[in-house]
C-alpha positions in Angstrom: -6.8 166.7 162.4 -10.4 166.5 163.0 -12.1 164.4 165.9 -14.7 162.0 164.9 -18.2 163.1 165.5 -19.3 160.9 168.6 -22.5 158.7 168.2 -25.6 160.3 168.9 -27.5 159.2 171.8 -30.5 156.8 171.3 -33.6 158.2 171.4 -35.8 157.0 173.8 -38.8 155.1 173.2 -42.3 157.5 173.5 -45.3 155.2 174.6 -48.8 156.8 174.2 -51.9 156.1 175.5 -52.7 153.1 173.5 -49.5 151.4 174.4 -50.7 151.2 178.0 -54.3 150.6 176.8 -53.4 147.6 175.3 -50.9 146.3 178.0 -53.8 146.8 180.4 -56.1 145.1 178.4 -53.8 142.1 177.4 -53.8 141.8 181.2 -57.0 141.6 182.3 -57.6 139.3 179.5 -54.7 137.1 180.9 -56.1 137.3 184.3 -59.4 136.4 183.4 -59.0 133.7 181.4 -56.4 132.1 183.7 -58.8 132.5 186.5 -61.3 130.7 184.5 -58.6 127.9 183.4 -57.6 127.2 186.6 -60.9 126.7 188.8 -63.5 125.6 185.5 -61.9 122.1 185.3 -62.9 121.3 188.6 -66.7 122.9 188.4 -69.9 120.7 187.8 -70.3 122.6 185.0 -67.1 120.6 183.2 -69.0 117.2 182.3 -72.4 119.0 181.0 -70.0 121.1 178.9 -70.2 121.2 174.7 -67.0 119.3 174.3 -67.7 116.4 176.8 -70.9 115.8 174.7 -69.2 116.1 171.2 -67.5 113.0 171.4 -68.8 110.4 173.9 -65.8 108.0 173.4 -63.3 110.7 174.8 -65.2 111.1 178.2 -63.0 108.7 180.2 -60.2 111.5 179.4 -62.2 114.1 179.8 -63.1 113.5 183.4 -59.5 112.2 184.0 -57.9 114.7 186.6 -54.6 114.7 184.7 -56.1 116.5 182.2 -58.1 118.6 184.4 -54.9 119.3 186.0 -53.1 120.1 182.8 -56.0 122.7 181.7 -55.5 124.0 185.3 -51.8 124.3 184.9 -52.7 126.2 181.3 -54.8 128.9 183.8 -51.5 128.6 185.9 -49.3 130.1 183.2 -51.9 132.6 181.8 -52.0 133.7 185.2 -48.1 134.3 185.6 -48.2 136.3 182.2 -50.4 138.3 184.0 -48.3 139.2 186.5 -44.8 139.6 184.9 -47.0 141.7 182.6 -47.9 144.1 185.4 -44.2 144.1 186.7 -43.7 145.2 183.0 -45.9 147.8 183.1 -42.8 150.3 184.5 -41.6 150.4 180.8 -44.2 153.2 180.8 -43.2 155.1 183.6 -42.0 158.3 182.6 -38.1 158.8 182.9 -36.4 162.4 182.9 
C-alpha cells in the first residue's frame, strides 16, 4: 500500500520593491492628507475657501463646528490608516 503524497507547503509570498514603494507612498499620502483634514477646518483659510463661496445658502453649515468637527474626525481616520499601515509594513520583512 502506498502513502499519500503530503501537501506541499505554501509558498511564500515574494514582495518587490514596488510593493513597499507603494505601501510607503499610500502612507505618506494618508498622513498628509489627514494632517490637512484634521487642522484645515479650523484655519481662516476655511470660510474664504471655493466651496464656502459656491453656494451662499449652505454657509450657516459650513461654518457650523459640527461639521468642522466631522471633516476633522475624516483627518482622524486617514490618520489611523496611516499608522496601522506602518505597523503593516512588517509583512515585508524578510523571513528565513
Amino acid at each position: 500500500m502506498t502513502e499519500p503524497m503530503p501537501a506541499p507547503a505554501p509558498e511564500v509570498p515574494r514582495h518587490r520593491w514596488y510593493h513597499v514603494a507603494m505601501a510607503l507612498i499610500f502612507i505618506v499620502f494618508c498622513m498628509e492628507l489627514g494632517m490637512f483634514l484634521v487642522i484645515f477646518p479650523w484655519s481662516d483659510f476655511w470660510d474664504r475657501g471655493i466651496f464656502s463661496a459656491l453656494a451662499p445658502e449652505w454657509r450657516m453649515y459650513w461654518d457650523n463646528a459640527y461639521v468642522r468637527g466631522a471633516v476633522s474626525g475624516l483627518g482622524i481616520v486617514n490618520v489611523y490608516i496611516s499608522l496601522m499601515e506602518i505597523f503593516r509594513l512588517r509583512r515585508f520583512a524578510r523571513r528565513s
